[in-house]
ChimeraX commands (.cxc) that place a marker at each C-alpha (Angstrom):
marker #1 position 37.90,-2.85,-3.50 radius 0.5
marker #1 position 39.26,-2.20,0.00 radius 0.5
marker #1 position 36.01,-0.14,0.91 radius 0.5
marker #1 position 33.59,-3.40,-0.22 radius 0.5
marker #1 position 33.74,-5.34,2.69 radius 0.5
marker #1 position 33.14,-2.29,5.48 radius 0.5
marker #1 position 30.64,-0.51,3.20 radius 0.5
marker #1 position 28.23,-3.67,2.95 radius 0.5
marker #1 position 28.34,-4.27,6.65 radius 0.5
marker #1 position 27.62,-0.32,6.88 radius 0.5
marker #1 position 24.36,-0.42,4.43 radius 0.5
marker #1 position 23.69,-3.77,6.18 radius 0.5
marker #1 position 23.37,-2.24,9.53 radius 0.5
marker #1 position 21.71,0.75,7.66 radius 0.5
marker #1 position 18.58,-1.44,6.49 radius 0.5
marker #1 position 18.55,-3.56,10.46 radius 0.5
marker #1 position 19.65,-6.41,8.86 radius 0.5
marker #1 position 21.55,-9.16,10.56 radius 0.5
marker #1 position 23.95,-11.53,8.35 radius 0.5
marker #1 position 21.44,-14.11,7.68 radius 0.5
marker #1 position 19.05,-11.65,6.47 radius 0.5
marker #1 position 20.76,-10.74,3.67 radius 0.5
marker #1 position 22.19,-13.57,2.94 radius 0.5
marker #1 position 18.64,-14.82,2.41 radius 0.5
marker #1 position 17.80,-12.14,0.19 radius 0.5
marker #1 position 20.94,-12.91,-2.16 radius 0.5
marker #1 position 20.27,-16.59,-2.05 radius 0.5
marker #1 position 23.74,-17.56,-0.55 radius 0.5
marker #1 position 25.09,-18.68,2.76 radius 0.5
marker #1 position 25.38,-16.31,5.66 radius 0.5
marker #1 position 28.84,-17.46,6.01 radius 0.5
marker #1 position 29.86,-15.49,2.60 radius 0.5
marker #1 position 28.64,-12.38,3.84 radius 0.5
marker #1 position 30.73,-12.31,6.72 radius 0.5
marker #1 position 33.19,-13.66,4.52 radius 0.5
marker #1 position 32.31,-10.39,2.48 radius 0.5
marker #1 position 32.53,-8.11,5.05 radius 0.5
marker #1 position 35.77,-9.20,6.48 radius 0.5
marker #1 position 37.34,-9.04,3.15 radius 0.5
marker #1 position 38.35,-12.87,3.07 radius 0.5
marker #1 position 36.59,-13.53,-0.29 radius 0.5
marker #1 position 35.20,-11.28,-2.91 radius 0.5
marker #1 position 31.75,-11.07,-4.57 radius 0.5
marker #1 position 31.06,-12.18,-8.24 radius 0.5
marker #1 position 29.50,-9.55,-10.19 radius 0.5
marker #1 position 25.86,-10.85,-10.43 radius 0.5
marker #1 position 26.16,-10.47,-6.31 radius 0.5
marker #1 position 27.83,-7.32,-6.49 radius 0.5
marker #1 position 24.88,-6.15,-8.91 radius 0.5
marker #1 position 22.49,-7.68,-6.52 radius 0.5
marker #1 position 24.06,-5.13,-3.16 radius 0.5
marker #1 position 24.00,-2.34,-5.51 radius 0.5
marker #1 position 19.88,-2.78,-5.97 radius 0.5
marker #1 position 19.08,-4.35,-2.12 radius 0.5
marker #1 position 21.43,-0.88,-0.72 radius 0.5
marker #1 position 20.66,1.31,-3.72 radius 0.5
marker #1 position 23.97,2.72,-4.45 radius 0.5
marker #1 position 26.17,2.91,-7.37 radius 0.5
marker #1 position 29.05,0.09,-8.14 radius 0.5
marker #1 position 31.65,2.96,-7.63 radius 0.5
marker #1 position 30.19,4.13,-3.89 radius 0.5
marker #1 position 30.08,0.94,-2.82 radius 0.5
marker #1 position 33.63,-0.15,-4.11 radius 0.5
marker #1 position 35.24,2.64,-3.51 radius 0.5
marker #1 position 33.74,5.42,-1.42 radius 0.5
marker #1 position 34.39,5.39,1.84 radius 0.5
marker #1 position 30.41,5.61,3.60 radius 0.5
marker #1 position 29.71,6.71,7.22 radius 0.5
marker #1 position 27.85,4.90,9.88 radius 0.5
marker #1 position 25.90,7.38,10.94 radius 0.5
marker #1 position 24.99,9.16,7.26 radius 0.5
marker #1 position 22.32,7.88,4.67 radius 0.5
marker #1 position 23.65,5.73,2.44 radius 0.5
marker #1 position 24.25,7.69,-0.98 radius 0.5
marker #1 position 21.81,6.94,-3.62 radius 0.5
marker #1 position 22.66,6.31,-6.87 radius 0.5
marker #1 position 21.97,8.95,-9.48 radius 0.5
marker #1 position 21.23,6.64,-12.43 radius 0.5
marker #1 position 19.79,3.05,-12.44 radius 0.5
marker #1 position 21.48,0.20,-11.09 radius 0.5
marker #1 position 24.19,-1.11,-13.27 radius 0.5
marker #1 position 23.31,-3.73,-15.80 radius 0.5
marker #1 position 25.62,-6.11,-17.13 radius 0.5
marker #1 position 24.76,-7.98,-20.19 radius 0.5
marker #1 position 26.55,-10.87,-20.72 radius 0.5
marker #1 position 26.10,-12.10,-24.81 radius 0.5
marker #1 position 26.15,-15.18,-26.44 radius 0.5
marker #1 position 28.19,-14.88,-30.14 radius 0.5
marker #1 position 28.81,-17.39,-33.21 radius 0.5
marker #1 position 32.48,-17.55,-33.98 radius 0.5
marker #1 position 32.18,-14.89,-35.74 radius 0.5
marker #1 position 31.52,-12.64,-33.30 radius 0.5
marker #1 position 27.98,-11.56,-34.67 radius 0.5
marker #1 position 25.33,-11.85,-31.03 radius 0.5
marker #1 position 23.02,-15.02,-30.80 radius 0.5
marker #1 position 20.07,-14.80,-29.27 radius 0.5
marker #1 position 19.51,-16.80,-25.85 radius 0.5
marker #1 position 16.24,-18.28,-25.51 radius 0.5
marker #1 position 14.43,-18.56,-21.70 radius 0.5
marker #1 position 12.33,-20.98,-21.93 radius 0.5
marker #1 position 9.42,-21.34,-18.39 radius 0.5
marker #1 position 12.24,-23.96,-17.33 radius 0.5
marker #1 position 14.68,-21.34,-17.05 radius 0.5
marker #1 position 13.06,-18.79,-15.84 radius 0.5
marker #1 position 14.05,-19.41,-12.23 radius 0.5
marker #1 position 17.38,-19.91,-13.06 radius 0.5
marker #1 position 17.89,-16.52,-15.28 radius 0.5
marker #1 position 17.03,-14.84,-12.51 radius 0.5
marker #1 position 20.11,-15.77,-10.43 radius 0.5
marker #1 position 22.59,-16.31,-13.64 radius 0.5
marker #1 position 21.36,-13.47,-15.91 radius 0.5
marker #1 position 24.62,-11.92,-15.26 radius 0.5
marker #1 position 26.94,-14.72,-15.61 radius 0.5
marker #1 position 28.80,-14.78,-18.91 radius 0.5
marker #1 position 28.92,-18.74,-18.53 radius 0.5
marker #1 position 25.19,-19.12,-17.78 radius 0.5
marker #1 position 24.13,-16.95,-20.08 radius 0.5
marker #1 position 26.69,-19.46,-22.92 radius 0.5
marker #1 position 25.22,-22.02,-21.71 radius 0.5
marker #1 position 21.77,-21.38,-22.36 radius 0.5
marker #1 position 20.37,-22.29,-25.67 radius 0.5
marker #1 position 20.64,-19.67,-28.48 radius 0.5
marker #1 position 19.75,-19.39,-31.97 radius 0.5
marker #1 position 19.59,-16.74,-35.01 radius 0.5
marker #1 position 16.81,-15.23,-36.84 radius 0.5
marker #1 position 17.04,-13.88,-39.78 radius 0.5
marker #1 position 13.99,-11.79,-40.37 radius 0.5
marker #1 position 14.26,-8.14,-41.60 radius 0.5
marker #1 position 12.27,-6.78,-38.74 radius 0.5
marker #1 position 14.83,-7.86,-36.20 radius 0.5
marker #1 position 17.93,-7.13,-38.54 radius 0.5
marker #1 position 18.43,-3.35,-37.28 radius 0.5
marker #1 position 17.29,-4.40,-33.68 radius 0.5
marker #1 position 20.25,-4.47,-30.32 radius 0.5
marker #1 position 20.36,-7.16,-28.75 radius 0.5
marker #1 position 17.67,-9.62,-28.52 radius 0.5
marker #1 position 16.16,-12.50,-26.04 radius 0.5
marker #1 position 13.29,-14.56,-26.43 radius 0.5
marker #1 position 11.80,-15.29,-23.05 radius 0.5
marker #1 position 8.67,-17.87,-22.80 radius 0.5
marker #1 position 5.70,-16.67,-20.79 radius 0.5
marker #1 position 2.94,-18.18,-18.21 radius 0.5
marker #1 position -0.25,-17.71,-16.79 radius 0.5
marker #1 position -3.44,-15.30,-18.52 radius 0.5
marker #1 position -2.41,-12.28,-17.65 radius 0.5
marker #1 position -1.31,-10.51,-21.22 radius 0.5
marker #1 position -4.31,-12.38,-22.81 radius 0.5
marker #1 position -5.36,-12.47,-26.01 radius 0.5
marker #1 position -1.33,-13.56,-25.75 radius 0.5
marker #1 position -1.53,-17.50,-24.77 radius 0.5
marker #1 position 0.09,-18.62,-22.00 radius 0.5
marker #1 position 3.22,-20.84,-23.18 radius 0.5
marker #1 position 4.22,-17.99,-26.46 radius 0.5
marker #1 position 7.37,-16.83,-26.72 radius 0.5
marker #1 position 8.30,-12.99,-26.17 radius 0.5
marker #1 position 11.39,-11.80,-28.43 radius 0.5
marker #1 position 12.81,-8.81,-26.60 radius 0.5
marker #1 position 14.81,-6.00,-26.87 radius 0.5
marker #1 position 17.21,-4.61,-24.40 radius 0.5
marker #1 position 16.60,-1.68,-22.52 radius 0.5
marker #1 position 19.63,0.48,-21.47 radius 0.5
marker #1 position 17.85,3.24,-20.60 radius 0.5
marker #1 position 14.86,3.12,-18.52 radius 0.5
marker #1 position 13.99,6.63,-18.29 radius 0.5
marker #1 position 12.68,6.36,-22.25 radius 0.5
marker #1 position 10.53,3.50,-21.36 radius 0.5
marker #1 position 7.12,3.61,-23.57 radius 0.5
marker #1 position 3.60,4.47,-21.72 radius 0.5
marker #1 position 1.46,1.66,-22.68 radius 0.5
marker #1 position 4.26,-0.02,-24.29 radius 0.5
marker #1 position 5.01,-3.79,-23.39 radius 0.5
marker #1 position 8.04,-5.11,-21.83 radius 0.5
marker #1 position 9.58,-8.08,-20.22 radius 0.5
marker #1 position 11.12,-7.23,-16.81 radius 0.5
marker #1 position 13.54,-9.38,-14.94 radius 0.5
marker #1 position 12.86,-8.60,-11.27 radius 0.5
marker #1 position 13.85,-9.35,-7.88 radius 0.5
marker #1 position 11.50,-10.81,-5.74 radius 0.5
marker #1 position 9.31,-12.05,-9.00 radius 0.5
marker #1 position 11.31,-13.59,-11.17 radius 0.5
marker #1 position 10.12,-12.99,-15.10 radius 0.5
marker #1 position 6.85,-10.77,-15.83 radius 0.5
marker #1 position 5.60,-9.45,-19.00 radius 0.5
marker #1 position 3.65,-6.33,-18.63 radius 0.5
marker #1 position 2.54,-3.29,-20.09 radius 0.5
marker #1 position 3.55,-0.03,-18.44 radius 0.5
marker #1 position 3.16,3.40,-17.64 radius 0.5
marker #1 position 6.55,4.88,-16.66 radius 0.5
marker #1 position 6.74,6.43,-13.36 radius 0.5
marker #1 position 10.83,6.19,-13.00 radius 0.5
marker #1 position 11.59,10.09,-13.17 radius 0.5
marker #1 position 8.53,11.50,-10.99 radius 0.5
marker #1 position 8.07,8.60,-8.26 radius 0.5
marker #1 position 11.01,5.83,-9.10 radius 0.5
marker #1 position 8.70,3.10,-10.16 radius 0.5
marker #1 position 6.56,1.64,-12.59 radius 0.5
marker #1 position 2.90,1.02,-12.95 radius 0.5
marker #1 position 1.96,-3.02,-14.46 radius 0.5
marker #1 position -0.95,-3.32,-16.39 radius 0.5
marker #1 position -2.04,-6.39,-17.98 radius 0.5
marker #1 position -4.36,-6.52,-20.64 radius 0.5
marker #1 position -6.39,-9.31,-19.00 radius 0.5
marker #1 position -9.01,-6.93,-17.04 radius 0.5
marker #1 position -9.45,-9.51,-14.30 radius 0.5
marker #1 position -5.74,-8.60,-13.05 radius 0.5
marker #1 position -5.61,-5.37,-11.01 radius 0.5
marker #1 position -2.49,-3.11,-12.07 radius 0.5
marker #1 position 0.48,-2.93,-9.44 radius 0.5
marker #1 position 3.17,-0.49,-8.84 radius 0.5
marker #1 position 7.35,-1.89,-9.01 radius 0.5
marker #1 position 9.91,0.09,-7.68 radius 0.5
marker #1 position 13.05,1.00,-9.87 radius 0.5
marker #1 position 14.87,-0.82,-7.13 radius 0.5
marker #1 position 13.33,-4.11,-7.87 radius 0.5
marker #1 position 14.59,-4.35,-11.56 radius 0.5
marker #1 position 16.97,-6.38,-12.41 radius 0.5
marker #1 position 16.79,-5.71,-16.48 radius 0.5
marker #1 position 14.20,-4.83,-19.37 radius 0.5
marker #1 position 13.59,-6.01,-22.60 radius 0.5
marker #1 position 10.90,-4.65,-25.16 radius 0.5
marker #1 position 8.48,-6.43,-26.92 radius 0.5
marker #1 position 9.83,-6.87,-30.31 radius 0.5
marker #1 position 7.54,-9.61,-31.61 radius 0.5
marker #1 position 5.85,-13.00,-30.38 radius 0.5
marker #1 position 6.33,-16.86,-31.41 radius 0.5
marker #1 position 3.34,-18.60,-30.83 radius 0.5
marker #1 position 2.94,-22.57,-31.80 radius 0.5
marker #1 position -1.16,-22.36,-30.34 radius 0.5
marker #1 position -3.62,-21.67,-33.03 radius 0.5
marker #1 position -7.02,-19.25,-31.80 radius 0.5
marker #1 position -10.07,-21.59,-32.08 radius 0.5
marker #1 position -13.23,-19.73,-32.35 radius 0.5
marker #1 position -13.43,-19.85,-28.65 radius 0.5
marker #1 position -10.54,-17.87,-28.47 radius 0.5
marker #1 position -11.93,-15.39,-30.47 radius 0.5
marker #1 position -15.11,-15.15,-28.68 radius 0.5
marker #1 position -12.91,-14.43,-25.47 radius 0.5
marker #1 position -10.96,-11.92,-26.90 radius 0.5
marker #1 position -13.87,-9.69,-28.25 radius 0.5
marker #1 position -15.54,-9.91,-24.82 radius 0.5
marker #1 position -12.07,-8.68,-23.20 radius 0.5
marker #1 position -12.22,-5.79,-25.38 radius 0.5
marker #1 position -16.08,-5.27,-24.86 radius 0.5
marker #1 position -15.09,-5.27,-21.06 radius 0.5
marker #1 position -11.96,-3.16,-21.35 radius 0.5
marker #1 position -14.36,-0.62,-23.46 radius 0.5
marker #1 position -16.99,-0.40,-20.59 radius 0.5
marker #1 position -14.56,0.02,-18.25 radius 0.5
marker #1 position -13.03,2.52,-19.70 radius 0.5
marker #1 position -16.56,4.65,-20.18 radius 0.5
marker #1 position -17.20,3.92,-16.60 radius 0.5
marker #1 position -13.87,5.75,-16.15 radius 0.5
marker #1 position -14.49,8.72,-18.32 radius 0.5
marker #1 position -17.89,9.03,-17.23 radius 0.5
marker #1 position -16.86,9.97,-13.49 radius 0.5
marker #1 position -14.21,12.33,-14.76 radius 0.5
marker #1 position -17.00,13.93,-16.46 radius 0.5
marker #1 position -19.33,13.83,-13.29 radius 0.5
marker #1 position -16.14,15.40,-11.07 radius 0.5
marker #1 position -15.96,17.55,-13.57 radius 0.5
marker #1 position -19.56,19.00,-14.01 radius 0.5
marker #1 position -20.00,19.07,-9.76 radius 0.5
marker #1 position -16.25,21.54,-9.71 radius 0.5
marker #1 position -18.09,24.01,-11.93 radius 0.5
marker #1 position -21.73,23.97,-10.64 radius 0.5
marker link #1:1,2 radius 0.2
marker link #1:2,3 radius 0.2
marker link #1:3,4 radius 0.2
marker link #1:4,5 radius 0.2
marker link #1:5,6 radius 0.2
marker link #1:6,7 radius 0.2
marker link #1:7,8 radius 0.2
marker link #1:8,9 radius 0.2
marker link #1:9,10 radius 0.2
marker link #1:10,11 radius 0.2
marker link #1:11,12 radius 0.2
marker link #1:12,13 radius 0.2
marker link #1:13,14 radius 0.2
marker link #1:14,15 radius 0.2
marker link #1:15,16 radius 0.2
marker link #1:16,17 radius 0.2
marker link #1:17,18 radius 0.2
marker link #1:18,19 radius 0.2
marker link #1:19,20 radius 0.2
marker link #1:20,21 radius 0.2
marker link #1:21,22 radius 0.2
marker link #1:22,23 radius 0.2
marker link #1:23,24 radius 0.2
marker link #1:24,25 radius 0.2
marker link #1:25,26 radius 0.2
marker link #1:26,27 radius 0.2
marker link #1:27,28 radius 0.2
marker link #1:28,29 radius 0.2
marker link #1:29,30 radius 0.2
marker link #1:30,31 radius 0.2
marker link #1:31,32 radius 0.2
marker link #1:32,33 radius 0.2
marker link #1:33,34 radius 0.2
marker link #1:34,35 radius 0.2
marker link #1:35,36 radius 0.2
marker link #1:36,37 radius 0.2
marker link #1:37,38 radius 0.2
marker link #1:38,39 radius 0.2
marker link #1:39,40 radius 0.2
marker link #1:40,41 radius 0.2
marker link #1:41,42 radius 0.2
marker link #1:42,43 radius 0.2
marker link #1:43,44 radius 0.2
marker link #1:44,45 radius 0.2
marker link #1:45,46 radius 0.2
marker link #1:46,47 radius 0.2
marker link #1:47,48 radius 0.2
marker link #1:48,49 radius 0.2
marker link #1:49,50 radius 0.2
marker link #1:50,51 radius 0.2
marker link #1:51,52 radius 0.2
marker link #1:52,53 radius 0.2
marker link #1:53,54 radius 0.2
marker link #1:54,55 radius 0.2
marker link #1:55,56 radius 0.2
marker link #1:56,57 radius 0.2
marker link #1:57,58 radius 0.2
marker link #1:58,59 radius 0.2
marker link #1:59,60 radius 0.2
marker link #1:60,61 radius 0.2
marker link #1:61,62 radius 0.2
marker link #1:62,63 radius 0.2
marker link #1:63,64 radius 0.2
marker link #1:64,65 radius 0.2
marker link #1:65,66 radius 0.2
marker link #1:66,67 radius 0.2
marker link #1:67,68 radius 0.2
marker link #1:68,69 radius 0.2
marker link #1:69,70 radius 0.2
marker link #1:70,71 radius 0.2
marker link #1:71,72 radius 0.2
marker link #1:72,73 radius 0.2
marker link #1:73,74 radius 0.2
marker link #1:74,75 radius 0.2
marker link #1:75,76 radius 0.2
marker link #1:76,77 radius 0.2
marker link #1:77,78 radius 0.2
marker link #1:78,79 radius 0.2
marker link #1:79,80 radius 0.2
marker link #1:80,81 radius 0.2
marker link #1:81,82 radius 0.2
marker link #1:82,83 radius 0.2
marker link #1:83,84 radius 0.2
marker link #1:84,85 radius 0.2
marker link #1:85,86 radius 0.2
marker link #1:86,87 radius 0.2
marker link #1:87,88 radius 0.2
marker link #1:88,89 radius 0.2
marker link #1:89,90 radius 0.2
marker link #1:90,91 radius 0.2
marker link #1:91,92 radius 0.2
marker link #1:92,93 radius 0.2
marker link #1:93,94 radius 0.2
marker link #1:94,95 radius 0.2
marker link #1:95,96 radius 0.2
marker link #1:96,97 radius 0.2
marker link #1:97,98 radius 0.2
marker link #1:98,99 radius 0.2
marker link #1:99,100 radius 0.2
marker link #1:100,101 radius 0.2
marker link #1:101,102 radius 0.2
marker link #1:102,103 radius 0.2
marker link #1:103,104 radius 0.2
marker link #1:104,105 radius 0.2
marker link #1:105,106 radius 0.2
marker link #1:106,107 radius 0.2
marker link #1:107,108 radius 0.2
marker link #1:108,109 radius 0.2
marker link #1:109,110 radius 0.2
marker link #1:110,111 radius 0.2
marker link #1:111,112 radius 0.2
marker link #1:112,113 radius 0.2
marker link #1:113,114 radius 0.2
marker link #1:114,115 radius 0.2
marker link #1:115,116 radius 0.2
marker link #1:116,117 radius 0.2
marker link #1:117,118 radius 0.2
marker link #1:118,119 radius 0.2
marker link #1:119,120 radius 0.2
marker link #1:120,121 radius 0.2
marker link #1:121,122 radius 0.2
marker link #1:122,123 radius 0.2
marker link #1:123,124 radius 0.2
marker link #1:124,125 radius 0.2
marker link #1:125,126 radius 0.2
marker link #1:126,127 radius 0.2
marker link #1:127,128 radius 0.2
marker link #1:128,129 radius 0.2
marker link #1:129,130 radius 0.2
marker link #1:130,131 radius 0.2
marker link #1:131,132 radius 0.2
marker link #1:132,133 radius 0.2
marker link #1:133,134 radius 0.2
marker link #1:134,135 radius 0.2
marker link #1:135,136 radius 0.2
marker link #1:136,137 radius 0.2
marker link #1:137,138 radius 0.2
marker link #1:138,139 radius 0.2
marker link #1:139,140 radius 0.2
marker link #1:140,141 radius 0.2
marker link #1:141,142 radius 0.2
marker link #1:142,143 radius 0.2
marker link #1:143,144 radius 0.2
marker link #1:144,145 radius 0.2
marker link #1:145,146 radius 0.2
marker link #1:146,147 radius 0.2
marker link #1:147,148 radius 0.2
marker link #1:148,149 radius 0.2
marker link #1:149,150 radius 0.2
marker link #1:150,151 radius 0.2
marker link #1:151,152 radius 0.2
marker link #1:152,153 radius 0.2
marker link #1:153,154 radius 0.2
marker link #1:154,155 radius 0.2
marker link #1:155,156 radius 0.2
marker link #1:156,157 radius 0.2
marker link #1:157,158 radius 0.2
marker link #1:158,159 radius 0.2
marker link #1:159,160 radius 0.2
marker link #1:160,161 radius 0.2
marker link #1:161,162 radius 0.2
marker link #1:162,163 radius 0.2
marker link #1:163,164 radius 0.2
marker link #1:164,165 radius 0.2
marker link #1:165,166 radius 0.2
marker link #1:166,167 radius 0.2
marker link #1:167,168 radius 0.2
marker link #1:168,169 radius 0.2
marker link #1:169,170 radius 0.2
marker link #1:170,171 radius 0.2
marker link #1:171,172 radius 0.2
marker link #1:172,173 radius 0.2
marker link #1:173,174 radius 0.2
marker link #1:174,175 radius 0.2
marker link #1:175,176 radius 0.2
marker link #1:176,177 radius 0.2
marker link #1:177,178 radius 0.2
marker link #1:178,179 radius 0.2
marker link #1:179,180 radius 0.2
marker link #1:180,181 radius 0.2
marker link #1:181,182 radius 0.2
marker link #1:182,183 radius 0.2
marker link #1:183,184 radius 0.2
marker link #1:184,185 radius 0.2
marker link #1:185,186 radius 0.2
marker link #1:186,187 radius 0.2
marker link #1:187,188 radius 0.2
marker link #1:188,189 radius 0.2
marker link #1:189,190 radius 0.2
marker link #1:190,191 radius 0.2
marker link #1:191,192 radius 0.2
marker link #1:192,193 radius 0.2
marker link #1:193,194 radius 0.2
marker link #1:194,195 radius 0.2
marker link #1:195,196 radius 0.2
marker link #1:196,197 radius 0.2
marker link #1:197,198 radius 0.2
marker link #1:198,199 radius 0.2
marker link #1:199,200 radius 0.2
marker link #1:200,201 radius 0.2
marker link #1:201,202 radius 0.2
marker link #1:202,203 radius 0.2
marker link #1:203,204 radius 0.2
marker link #1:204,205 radius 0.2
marker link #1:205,206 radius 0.2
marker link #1:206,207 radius 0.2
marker link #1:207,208 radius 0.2
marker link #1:208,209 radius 0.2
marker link #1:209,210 radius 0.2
marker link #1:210,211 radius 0.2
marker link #1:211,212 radius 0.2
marker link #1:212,213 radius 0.2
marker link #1:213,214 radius 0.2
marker link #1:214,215 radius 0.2
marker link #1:215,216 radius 0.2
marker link #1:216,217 radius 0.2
marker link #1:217,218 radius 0.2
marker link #1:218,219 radius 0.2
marker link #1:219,220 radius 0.2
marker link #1:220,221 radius 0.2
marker link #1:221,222 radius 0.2
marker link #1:222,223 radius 0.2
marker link #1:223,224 radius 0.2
marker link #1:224,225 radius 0.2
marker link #1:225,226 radius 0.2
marker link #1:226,227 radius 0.2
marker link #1:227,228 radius 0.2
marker link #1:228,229 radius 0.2
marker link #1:229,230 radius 0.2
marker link #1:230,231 radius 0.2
marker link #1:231,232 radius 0.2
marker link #1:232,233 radius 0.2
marker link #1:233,234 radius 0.2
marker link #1:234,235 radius 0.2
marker link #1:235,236 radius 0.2
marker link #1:236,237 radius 0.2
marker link #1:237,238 radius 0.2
marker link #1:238,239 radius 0.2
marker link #1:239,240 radius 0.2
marker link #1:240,241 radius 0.2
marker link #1:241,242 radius 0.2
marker link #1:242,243 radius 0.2
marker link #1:243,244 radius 0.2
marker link #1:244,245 radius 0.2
marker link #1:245,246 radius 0.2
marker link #1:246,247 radius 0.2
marker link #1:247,248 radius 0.2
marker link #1:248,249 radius 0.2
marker link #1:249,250 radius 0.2
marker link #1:250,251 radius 0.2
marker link #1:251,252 radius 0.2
marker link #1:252,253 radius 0.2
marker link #1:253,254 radius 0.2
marker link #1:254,255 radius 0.2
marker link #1:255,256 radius 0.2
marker link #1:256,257 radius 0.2
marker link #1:257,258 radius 0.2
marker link #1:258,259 radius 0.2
marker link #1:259,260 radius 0.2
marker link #1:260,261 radius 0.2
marker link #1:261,262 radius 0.2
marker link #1:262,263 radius 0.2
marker link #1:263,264 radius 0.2
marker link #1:264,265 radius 0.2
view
């Protein structure tokens, strides 16, 4: 760990960022970082997870490789490093820990943290469709944007260790950096352009692109809890989602089919 304190006031200087800066970005006080950086006190791993996205280098280059002032930092060759702190019965068999909206804030800075993570309700469900399934979190949603999925249901996710097999059109809970909890569909971008495209299935929300350097973790659909009932009004607005999505889509085909026609006239 001897290289940890020069290397992150190296990649610090790298991105033009003065002490308080970062500290900012981690959420801590500036004093730790020149605490860091000095080597008078270490990082806990959540942080250390946190320098390895903000710099985007590996755990081992920035404990223990040596970097140079003057040379680009060197990028990691897989995704950043995800610990996964479990909660377990006393028999050892995984719990699952629910996020509730309440949490959701606070996930975001302990979702490494063995103690947080314990600390956190959990519970076990036995259904067969989860019983050959990794590990699993159930992670409460807000606002309209996955609609005809209410705002307030409960997502039960899987965890994703490898993010280059992520699903096209597939949808996933992603713990990011700057925006906390989302639950979006995707289109994965990761091996061509290092990011992903959002979509959500409410068509008055315009689809965004993340960068692979602003995940923290993913987590798969696996299934939904939902304790709000669809009232005929909620049916209504559902069909004319789809009726929208459908015209929107033939508005999209039909100018393929117009570039199409005018590159062979």
């Amino acid at each position: 760990m001897k290289q940890l304190g020069p290397n992150i006031r190296i990649l610090r200087k790298q991105k033009g960022w003065t002490q308080a800066q970062l500290a900012e970005k981690l959420n801590v006080n500036r004093s730790l970082i020149g605490a860091y950086e000095d080597a008078r006190s270490e990082p806990r791993l959540d942080t250390l997870q946190l320098f390895c996205h903000l710099f985007g280098v590996s755990l081992e280059a920035l404990l223990y490789k040596k970097l140079d002032q003057k040379s680009p930092s060197p990028i990691r060759s897989d995704y950043p490093l995800r610990i996964l702190p479990v909660a377990v019965e006393p028999s050892g068999r995984e719990l699952i820990s629910l996020i509730p909206q309440k949490a959701a804030a606070g996930y975001t800075q302990g979702y490494a943290d063995t103690e947080y993570i314990e600390g956190l309700k959990s519970i076990s469900l036995p259904l067969p469709e989860l019983q050959q399934s990794g590990t699993l979190r159930i992670f409460q949603i807000e606002g309209d944007s996955m609609l005809p999925v209410q705002p307030g249901s409960y997502i039960i996710g899987e965890f994703e260790e490898n993010w280059e097999t992520l699903k096209n059109n597939a949808c996933y809970i992603l713990l990011t950096l700057n925006d906390g909890i989302v639950y979006k569909r995707i289109e994965n971008e990761l091996s061509s352009k290092n990011r992903l495209l959002l979509k959500s299935d409410n068509t008055e929300y315009k689809p965004y692109y993340l960068d692979a350097l602003e995940i923290l973790e993913v987590w798969r659909a696996k299934g939904i809890l939902s304790f709000q009932v669809p009232g005929e009004k909620d049916l209504q607005d559902m069909h004319y989602q789809k009726m929208m999505q459908g015209i929107d889509e033939l508005k999209t085909e039909l100018q393929e089919l117009k570039f199409r026609l005018k590159n062979e006239a």
